[in-house]
C-alpha positions as CSV (number, residue, x, y, z in Angstrom):
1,X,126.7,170.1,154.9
2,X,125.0,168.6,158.2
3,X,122.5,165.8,158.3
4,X,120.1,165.1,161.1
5,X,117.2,162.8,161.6
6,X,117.3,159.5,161.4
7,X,115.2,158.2,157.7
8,X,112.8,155.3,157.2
9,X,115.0,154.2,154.7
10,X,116.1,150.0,154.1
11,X,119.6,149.3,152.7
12,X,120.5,146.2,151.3
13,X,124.2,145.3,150.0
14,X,126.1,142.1,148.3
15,X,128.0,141.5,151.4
16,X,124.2,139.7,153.2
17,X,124.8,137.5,150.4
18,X,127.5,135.4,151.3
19,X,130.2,138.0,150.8
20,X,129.6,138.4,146.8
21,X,130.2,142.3,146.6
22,X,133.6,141.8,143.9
23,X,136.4,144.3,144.4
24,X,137.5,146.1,141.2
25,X,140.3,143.5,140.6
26,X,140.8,140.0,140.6
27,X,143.6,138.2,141.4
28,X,146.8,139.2,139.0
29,X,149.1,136.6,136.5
30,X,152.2,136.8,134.1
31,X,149.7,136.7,131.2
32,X,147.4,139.4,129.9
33,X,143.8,138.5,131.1
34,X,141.4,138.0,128.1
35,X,139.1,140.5,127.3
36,X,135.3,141.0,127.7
37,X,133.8,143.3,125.3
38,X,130.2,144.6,126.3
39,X,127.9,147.1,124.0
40,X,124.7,147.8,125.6
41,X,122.1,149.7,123.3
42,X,119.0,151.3,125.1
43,X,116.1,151.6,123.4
44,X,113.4,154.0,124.2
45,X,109.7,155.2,122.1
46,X,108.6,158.6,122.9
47,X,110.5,158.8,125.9
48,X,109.5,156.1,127.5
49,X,112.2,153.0,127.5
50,X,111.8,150.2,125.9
51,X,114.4,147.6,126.0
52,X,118.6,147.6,126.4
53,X,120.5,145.5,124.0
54,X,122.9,143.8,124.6
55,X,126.3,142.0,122.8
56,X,128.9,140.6,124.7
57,X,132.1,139.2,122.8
58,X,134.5,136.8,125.1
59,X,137.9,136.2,123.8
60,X,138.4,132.6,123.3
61,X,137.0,131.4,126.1
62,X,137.8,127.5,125.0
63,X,134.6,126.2,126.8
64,X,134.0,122.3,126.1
65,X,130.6,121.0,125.3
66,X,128.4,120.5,128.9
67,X,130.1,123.1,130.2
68,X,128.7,127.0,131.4
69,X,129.6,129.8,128.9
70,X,127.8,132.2,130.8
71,X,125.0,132.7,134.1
72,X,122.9,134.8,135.6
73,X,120.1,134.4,138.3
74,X,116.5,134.2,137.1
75,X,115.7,135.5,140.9
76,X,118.2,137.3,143.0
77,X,117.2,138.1,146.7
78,X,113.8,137.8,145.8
79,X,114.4,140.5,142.4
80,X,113.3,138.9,139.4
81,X,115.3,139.4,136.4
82,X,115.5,139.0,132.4
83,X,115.7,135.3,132.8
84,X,115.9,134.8,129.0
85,X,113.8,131.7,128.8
86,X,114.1,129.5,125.7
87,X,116.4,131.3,122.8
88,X,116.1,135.0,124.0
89,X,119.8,134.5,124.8
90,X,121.7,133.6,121.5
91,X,125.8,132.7,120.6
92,X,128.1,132.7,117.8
93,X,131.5,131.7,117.6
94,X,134.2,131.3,114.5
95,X,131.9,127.8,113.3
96,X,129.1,129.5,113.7
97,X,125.7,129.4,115.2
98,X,126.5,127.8,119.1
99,X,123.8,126.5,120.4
100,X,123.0,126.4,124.2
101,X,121.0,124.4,126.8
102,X,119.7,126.0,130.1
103,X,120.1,124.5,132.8
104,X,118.8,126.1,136.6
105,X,120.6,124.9,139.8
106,X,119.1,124.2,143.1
107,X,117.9,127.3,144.5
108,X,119.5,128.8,147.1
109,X,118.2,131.2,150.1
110,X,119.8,134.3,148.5
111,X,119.1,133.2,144.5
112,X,117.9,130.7,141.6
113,X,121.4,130.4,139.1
114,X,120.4,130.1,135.4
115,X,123.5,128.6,133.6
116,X,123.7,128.3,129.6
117,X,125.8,125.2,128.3
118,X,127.7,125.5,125.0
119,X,126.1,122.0,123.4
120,X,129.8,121.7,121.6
121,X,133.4,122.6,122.1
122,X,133.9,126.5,121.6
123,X,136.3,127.8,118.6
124,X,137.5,131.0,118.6
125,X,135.8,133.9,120.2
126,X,131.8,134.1,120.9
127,X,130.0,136.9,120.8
128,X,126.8,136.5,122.8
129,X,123.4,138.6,122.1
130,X,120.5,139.7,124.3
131,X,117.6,141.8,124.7
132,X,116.0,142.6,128.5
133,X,112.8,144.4,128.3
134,X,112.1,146.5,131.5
135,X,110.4,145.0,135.0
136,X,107.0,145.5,135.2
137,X,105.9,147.6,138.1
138,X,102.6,148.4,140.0
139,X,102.3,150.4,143.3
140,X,102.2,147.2,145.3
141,X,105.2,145.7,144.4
142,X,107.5,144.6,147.2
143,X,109.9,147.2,147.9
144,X,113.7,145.1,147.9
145,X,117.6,145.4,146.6
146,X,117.7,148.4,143.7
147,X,118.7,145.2,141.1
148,X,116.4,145.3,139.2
149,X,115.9,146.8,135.5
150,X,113.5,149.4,135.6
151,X,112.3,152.3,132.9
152,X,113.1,155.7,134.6
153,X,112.6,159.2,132.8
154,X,113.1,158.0,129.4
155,X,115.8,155.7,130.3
156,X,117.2,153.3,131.9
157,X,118.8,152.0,135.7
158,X,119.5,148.4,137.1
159,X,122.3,146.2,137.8
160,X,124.0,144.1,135.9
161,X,122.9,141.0,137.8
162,X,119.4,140.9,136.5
163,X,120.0,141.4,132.5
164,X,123.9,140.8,131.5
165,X,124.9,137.3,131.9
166,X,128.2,136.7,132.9
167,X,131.3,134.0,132.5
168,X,131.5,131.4,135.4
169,X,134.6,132.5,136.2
170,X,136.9,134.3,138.8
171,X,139.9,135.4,137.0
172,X,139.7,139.1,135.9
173,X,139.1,140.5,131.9
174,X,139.8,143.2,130.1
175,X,136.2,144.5,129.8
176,X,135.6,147.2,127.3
177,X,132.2,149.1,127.6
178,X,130.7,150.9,124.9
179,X,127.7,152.7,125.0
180,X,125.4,152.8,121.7
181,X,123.1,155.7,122.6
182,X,121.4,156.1,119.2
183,X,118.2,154.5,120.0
184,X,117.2,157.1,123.0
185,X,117.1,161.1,123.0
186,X,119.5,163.5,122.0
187,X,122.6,163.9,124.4
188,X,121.5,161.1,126.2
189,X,124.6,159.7,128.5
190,X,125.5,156.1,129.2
191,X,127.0,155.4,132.9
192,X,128.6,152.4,134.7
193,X,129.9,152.1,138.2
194,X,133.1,152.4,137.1
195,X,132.6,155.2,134.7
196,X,130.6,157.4,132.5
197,X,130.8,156.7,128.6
198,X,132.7,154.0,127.2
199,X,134.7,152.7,130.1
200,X,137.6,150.3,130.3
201,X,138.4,148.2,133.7
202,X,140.6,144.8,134.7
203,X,138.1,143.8,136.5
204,X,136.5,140.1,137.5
205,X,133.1,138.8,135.6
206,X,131.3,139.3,139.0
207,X,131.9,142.7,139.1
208,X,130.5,143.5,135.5
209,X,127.5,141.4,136.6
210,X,127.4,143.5,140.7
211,X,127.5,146.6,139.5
212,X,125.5,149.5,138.0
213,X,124.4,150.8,134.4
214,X,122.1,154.0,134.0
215,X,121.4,155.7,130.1
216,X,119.2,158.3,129.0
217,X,118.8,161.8,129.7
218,X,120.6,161.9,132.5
219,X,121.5,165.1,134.7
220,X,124.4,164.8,137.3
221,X,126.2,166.4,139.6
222,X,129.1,168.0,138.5
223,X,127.6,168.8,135.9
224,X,130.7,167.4,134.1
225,X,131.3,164.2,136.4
226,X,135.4,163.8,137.2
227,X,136.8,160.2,137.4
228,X,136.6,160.4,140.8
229,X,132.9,161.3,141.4
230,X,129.5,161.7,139.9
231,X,126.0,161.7,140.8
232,X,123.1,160.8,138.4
233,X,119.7,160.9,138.4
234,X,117.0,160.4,135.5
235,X,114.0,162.3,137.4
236,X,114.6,164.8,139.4
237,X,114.1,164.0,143.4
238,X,112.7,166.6,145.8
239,X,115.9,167.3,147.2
240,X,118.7,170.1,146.6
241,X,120.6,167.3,144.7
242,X,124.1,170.1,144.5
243,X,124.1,170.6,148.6
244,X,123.5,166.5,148.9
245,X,126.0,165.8,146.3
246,X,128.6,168.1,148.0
247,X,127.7,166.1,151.4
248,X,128.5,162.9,149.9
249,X,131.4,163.9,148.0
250,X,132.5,164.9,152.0
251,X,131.8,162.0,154.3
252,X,133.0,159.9,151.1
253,X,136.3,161.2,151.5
254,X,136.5,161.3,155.2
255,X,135.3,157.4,155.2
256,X,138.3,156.5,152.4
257,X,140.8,157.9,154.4
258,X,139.7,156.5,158.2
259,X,140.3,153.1,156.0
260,X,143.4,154.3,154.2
261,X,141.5,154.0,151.2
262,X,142.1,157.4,149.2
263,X,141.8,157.8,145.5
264,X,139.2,155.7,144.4
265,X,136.4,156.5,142.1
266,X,132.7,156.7,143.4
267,X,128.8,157.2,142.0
268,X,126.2,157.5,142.9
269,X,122.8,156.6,141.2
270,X,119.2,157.9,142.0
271,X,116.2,155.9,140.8
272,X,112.6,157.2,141.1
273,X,110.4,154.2,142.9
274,X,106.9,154.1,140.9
275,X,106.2,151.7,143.9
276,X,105.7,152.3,147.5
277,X,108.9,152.6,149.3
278,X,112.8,153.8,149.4
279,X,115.6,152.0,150.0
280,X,119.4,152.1,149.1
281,X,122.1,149.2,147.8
282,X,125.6,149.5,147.4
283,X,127.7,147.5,144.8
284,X,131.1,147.9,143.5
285,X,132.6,151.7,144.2
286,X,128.9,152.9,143.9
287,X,125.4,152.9,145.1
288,X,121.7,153.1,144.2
289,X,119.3,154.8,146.0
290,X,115.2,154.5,145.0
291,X,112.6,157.5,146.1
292,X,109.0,157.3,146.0
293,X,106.4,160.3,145.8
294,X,104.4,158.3,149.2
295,X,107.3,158.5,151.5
296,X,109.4,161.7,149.5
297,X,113.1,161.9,150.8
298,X,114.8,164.7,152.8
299,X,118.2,165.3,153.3
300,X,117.9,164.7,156.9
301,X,116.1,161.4,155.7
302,X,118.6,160.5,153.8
303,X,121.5,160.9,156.3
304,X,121.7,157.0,157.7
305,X,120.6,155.5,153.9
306,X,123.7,157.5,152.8
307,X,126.3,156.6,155.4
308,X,125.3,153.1,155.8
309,X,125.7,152.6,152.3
310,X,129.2,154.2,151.4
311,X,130.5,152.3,154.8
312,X,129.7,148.7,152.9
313,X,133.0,150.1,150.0
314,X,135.2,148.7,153.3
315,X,134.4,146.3,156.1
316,X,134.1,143.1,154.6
317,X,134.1,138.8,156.0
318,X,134.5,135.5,153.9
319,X,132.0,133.4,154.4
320,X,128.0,132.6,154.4
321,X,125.7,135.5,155.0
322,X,124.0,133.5,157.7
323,X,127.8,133.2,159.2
324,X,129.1,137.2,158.1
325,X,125.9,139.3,157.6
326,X,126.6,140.5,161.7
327,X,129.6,141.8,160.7
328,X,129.1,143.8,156.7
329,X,125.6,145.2,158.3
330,X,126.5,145.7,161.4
331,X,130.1,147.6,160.9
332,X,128.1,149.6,158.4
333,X,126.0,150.3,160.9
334,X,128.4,150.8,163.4
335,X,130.9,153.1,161.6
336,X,128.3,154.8,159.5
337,X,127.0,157.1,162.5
338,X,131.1,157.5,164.3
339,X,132.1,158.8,161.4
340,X,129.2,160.8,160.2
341,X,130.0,162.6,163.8
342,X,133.8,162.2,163.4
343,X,133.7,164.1,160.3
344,X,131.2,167.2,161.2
345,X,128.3,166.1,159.6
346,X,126.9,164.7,162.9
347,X,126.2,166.7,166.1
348,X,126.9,164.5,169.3
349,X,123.1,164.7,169.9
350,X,122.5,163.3,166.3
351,X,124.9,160.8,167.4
352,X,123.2,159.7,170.7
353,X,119.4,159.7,168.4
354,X,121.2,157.1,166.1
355,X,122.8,155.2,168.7
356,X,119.1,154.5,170.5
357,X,117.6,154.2,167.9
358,X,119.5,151.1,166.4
359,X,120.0,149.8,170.3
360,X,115.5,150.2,170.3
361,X,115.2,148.4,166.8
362,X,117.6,145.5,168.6
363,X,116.4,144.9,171.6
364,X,112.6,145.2,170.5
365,X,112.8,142.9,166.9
366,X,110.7,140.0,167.3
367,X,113.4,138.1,165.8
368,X,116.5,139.0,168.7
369,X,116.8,135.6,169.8
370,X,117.0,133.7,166.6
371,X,120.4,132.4,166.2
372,X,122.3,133.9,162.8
373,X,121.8,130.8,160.5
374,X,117.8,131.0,162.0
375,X,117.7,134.7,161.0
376,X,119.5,133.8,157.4
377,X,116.5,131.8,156.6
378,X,113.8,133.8,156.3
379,X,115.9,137.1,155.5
380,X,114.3,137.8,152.4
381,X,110.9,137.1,153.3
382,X,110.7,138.4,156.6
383,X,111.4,142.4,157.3
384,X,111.8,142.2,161.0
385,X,114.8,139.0,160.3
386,X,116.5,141.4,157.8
387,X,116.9,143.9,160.5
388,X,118.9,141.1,163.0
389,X,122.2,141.4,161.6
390,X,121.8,145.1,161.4
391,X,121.5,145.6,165.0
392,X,122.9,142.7,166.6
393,X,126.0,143.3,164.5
394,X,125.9,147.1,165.5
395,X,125.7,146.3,169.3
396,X,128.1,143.8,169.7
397,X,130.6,145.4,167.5
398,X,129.9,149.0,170.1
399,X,130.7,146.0,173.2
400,X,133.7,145.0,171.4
401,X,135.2,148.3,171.0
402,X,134.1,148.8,175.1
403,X,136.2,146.2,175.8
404,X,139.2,146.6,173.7
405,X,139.4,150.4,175.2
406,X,138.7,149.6,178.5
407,X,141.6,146.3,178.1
408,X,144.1,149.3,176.5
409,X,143.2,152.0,179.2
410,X,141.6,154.1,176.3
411,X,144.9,153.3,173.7
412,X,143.2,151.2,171.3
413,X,139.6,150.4,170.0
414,X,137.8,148.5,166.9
415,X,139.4,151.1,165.0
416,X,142.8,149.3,165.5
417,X,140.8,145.8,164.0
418,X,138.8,147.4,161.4
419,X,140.7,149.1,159.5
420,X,143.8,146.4,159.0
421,X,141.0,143.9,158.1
422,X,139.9,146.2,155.5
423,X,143.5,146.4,154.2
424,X,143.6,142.7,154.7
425,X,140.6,142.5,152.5
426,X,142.0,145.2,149.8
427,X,144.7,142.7,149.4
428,X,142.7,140.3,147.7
429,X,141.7,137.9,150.7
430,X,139.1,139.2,153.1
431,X,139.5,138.0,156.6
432,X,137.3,135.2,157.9
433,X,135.7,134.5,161.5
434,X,138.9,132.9,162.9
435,X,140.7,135.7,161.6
436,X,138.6,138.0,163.3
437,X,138.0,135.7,166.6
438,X,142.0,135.2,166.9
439,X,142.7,139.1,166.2
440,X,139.7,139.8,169.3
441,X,141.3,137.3,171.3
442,X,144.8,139.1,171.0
443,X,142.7,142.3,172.0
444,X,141.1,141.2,174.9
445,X,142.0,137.4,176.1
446,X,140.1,134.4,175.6
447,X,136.5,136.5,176.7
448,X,136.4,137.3,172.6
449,X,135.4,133.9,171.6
450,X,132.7,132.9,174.5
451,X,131.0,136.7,173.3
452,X,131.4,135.7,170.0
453,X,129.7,132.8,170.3
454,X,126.8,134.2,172.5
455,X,126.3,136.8,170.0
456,X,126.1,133.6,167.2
457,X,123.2,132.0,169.5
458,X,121.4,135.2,169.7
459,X,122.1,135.6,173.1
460,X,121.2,139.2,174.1
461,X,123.9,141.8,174.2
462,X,124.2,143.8,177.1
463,X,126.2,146.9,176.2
464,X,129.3,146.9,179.0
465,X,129.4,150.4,181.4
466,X,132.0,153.2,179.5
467,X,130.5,152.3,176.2
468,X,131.8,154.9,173.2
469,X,132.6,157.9,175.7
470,X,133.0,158.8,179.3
471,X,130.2,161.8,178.7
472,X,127.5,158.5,177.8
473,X,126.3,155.7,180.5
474,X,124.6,153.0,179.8
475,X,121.1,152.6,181.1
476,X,118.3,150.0,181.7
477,X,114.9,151.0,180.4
478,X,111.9,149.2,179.2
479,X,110.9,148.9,175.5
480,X,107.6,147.1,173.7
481,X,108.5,144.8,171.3
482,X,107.5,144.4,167.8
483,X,104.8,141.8,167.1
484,X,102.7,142.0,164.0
485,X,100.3,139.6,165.0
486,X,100.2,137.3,161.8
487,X,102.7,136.3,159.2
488,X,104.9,138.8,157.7
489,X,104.3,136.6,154.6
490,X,100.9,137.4,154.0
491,X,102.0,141.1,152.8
492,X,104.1,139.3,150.3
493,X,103.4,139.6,146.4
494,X,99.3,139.0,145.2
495,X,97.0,138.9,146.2
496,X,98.2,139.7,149.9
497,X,95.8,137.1,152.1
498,X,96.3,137.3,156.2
499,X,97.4,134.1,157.5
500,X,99.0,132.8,160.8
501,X,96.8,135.1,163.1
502,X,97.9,135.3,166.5
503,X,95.0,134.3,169.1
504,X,94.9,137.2,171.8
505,X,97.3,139.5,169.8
506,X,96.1,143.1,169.3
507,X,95.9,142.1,165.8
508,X,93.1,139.7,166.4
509,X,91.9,142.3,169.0
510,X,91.5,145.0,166.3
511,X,89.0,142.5,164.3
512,X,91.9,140.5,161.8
513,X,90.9,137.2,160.6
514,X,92.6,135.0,158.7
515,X,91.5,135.0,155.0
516,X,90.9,138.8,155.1
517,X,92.8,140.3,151.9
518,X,95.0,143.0,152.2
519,X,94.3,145.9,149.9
520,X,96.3,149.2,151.6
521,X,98.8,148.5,155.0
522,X,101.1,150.4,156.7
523,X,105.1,149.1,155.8
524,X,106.1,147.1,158.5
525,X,109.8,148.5,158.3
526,X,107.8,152.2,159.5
527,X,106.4,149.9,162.3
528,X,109.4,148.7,163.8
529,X,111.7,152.2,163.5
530,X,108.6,154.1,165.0
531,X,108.0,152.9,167.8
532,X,104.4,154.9,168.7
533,X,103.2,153.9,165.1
534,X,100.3,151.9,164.5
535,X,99.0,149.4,162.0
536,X,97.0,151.1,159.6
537,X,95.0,148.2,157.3
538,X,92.3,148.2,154.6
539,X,91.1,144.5,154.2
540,X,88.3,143.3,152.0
541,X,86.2,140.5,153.3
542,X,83.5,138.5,151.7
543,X,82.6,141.8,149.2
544,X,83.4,144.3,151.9
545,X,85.8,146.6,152.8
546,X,87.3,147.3,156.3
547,X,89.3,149.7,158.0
548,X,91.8,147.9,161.2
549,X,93.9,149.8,163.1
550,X,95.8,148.9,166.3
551,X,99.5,149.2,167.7
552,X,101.7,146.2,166.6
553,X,104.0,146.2,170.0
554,X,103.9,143.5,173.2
555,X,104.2,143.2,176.7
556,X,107.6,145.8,177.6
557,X,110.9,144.1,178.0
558,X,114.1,145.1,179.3
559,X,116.6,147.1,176.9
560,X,119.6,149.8,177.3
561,X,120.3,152.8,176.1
562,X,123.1,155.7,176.4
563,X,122.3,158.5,178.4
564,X,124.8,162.0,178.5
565,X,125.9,162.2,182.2
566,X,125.0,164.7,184.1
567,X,128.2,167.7,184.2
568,X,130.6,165.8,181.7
569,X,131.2,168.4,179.5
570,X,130.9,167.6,175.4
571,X,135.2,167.8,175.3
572,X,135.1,164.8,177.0
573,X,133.2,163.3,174.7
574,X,135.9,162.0,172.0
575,X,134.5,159.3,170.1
């Protein structure tokens, strides 16, 4: 199978929130771990879904009164969840009735925490029960991670995260999940990222609650899934889903054994977006990709959503997203197109498209200078600060490997750091910044940590000449920058009211006021991948409705990009 294009598609993953994507096992002891038994129960009334149920039994987990028995956020990256306010979320144990107090911690940028306190000491085992109704969706809703719990083609799709709450704990269980499929059609099918039907793992808490469940009438791809991989998908999306699943199944396998990761299991889940907007998320040894029927996918569309996502399985850094996101996104970034073209699926112009393109979206985001912590702050409210790590990640790592190849006289490359800090990370202990500074620095001399640092300021990067191949050169160009002209925030949740107009921007130019609300708009994240796109609005002020259009890019600024040279023939382009 070959890709080509380049979609306008947004991918999301655990590792922009501070590194919390689990692994599949926790760390290991002389003692059996205890076991977590889960039954979900989906419900659904002439075809449409309903509610999941839910009943969790923990195996003595001797929790003393004032202490968490279980968590989950009531808002994660800005997804709402089941929340379970007052006594939706109920416990038992071998005295009884338990009864819990909620308490919510401080919020933080990437969620709001919701713990539930056993009110006295725990005896025995507690089986905890819970019901999570479906989230409530209208065309505008703001397109974000695939979290959430949504009704799809007379079932269900979401991660854990938002309805099954979860021990405050770090050790791994013996989890046992069993599906109770009575409720929905006949020959419906119950799936978890770790398996289809009832499933059994030694896996950590986190990973039950970062992970994802589908049931219902599901169709897949094989049609009999093996362990190894599946594909599911409750509606059927306008795409040959056998010659995708095959091209999947490929780069999948090329990907796992570049990081001398061979073996593992892998799904993949499709979710039909009754809101505006597509996107992808990867969670543990899977990920979820949404379609909508206003920007219908293709499988050249899909190619960079697909890539980038199965890339976040490997590179991984302890530590804060504002401090890490650089690296997750911007290795995903960076090894999702070399080994799309490594493995065939790519052709070297395909290559060169991608490369521009993600060197345009850096140079021209609004946001380039903001340091990483700056960006980290307004991440999940502000499109064009999602994108930073994403590029500047993606053209610092392509420096890096410049460097390292041009130090070596072409025998090593980011290859020969990636993939051991994979294997570092596989072991149970993924590398931090120092790790990674100190294993540059042994690359290339003490010049790692002054880039590293300038890259942390949000110092531009300038990519160095022999970047990726000796076929490629590096070249100066002009390129208009991204500017909206008011606050991103204003096309957040309802109503959507203009605010923060820039004086003099094209914006204002174009008739914009402040106060004007926001009925139709064109999605920023369109804005900054297309570069000749404009701003297509529909505003309603005082009673009456207007039409603004204009074309959201400034004054030109300088930017690079790779060029083939001119009689260097494609053999000498090894990447």
């Amino acid at each position: 199978m070959r890709f080509t294009g380049h979609g306008r598609w947004l991918s999301w993953s655990l590792a922009l929130m501070g590194g919390l994507l689990p692994g599949l096992t926790g760390a290991q002891s002389e003692t059996p771990p205890p076991a977590l038994k889960l039954e979900l129960k989906p419900h659904a009334t002439e075809g449409d879904f309903d509610y999941v149920e839910g009943r969790m039994t923990l195996e003595a987990p001797k929790v003393a009164a004032g202490e968490t028995l279980v968590k989950m956020p009531v808002l994660v990256v800005s997804i709402p969840t089941a929340r379970y306010d007052g006594d939706a979320l109920e416990a038992r144990d071998d005295a009884g009735d338990l009864p819990l107090t909620i308490k919510d911690d401080p919020p933080t940028p990437t969620m709001n925490e919701r713990r539930w306190l056993a009110t006295r000491a725990t005896q025995g085992d507690v089986v905890i029960t819970f019901r999570a109704p479906p989230r409530e969706i209208t065309p505008t809703t703001r397109n974000g991670p695939l979290f959430d719990l949504r009704a799809n083609g007379g079932g269900m799709t979401g991660a854990g995260v938002t309805f099954i709450p979860v021990p405050d704990t770090t050790f791994p269980y013996r989890v046992s999940l069993k599906w109770d499929l009575s409720a929905v059609a006949p020959g419906s099918r119950g799936v978890w990222s770790l398996g289809e039907g009832d499933v059994e793992a030694t896996v950590p808490a986190a990973t039950v609650a970062f992970s994802f469940y589908a049931a219902g009438p599901l169709n897949s791809f094989p049609a009999q899934p093996t362990p190894e991989f599946g594909m599911y998908w409750l509606v059927q999306p306008p795409v040959d889903t056998d010659q995708l699943a095959r091209g999947i199944q490929h780069l999948y396998g090329y990907m796992s054994k570049f990081f001398h990761d061979e073996g593992q299991p892998y799904r993949v889940f499709i979710r039909k977006n009754f809101n505006h907007g597509n996107g992808g998320t990867a969670l543990a040894r899977s990920f979820t990709f949404g379609w909508s029927e206003s920007t219908a996918p293709t499988l050249d569309s899909l190619q960079s959503l697909l890539a980038h996502e199965m890339t976040h399985n490997w590179p991984a850094m302890s530590g804060d997203h504002g401090d890490t996101a650089w690296y997750s996104e911007g290795a995903a970034e960076y090894y999702s197109i070399l080994l799309s073209h490594r493995a065939g699926v790519t052709t070297l112009e395909q290559f060169q498209k991608e490369v521009n393109d993600r060197a345009a979206g850096y140079y021209t985001n609004p946001y380039v200078r903001l340091t990483n912590r700056e960006a980290a702050k307004i991440f999940w409210s502000d499109w064009g600060a999602q994108r930073v790590p994403y590029g500047r990640g993606f053209m610092y790592l392509a420096k890096v490997d410049a460097q390292i190849r041009a130090k070596s006289g072409g025998k090593r490359s980011l290859d020969d750091l990636a993939v051991p800090m994979f294997e570092t990370k596989k072991a149970g202990a993924p590398p931090s910044i120092d790790e990674w500074v100190q294993r540059l620095t042994a690359e290339i001399g003490p010049q790692a940590k002054r880039d590293y640092d300038d890259m942390v300021a949000g110092k531009i990067v300038v990519p160095p000449k022999g970047s990726f191949a000796p076929c490629f050169k590096v070249v100066k160009h002009p390129e208009r920058p991204y500017v909206l002209g008011f606050d991103n925030a204003s096309l957040n949740g309802q109503p959507k009211i203009v605010k923060g107009l820039v004086k003099g921007s094209a914006a204002a130019a174009a008739g914009l006021r402040d106060g004007d609300e926001v009925l139709e708009f064109v999605d920023p994240l369109d804005l900054q991948r297309e570069r000749t796109k404009n701003m297509a609005m529909t505003v309603r002020r005082n009673g009456e409705q207007l039409r603004i259009e204009y074309s959201p890019r400034g004054e030109p600024a300088t930017a690079y990009k790779w060029e083939r040279v001119s009689g260097v023939p494609e053999t000498e382009c090894k990447l």
